[in-house]
C-alpha positions in Angstrom: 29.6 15.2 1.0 28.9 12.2 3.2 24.9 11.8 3.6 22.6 9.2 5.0 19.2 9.1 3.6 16.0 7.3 5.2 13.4 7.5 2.9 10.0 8.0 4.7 7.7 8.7 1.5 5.8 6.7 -0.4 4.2 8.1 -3.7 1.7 6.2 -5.6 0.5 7.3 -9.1 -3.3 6.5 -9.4 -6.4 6.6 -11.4 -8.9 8.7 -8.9 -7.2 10.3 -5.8 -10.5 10.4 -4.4 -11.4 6.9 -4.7 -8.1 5.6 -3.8 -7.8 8.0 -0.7 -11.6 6.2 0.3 -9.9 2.9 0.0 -6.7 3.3 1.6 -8.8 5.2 4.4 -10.5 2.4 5.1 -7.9 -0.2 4.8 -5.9 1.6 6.6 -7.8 3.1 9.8 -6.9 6.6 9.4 -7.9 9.8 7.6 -5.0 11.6 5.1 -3.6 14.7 6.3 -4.3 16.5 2.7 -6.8 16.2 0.0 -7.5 17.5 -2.8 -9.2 16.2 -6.3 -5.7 15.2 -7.6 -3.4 14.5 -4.5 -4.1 12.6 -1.0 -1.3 12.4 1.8 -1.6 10.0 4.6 0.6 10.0 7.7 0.7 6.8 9.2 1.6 5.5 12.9 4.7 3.8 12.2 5.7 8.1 10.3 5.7 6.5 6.7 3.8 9.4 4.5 1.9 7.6 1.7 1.2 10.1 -0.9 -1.9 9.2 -4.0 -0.7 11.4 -6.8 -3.4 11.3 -10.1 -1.2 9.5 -12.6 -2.9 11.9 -14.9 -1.5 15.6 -13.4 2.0 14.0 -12.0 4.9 15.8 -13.5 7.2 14.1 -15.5 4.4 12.4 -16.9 3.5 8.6 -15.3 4.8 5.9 -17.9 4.4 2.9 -15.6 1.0 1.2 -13.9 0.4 -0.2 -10.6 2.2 -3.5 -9.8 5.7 -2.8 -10.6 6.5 -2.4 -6.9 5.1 -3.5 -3.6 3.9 -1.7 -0.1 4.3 -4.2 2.4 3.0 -4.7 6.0 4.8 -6.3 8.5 2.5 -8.0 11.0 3.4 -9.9 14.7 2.4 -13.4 13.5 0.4 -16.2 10.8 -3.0 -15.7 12.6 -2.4 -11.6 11.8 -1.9 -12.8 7.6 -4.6 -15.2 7.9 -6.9 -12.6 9.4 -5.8 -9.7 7.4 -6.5 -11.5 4.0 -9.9 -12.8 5.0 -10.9 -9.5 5.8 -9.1 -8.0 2.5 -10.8 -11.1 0.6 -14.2 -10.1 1.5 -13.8 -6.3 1.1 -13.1 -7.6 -2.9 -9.8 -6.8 -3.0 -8.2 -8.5 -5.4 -6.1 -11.8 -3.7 -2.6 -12.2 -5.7 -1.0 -14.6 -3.8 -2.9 -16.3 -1.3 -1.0 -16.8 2.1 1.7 -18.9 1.3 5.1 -19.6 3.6 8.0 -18.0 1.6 11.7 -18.5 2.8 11.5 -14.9 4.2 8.6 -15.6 6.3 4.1 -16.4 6.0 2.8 -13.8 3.5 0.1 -13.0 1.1 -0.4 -10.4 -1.6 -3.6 -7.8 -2.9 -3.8 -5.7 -5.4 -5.6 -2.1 -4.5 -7.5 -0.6 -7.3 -4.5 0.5 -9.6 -2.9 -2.7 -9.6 -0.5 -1.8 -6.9 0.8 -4.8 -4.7 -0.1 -4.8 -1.1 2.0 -7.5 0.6 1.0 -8.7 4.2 3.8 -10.7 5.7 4.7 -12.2 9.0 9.0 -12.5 9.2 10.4 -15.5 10.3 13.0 -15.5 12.7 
């Protein structure tokens, strides 16, 4: 069998569904699609599904915590990363990295309320 695969789904295992659909609500600019008191589903512009599963109802059980992987955002230029963690800063998310040039390009890194890493990055070319 010769397949391609594109994944388009993003599942993140958290604490409160409901509080963590609030958050990414708001980060993000849009409302999810489905929710319920264990399980959130966002559809975002770009198509990218970003699914909050309760770490505590997932099946297999969850064994790992936030921060062992990254969602990152790809954004037009430095001002954009500048801007974006000033406004992430004083929403209190948690700054990880603060913008920094990397050799892939200007970046900086949150942390939502799990721990997961939120990367903000602007390529170089």
């Amino acid at each position: 069998m010769n397949l391609t695969l594109s994944p388009d789904y993003v599942l993140l295992y958290v604490d409160n569904p409901p509080a963590s659909e609030a958050f990414y609500a708001s980060l993000l600019s849009v409302q999810p699609v489905e929710s319920s008191p264990t399980f959130s589903l966002f559809v975002l512009p770009s198509g990218l599904k970003l699914g909050l599963w309760s770490r505590h109802t997932a099946e297999p059980k969850v064994l790992a915590h936030g921060g062992g992987s990254e969602l990152a955002f790809a954004v037009a230029d430095r001002s954009v990363v500048n801007d974006l963690h000033a406004d992430w800063a004083a929403r209190g998310l948690a700054i990880a990295q603060r913008p920094t040039a990397m050799d892939f390009g200007y970046t900086f890194v949150a942390l939502d309320r799990d721990g997961h890493r939120l990367r903000v990055m602007a390529m170089d070319d």
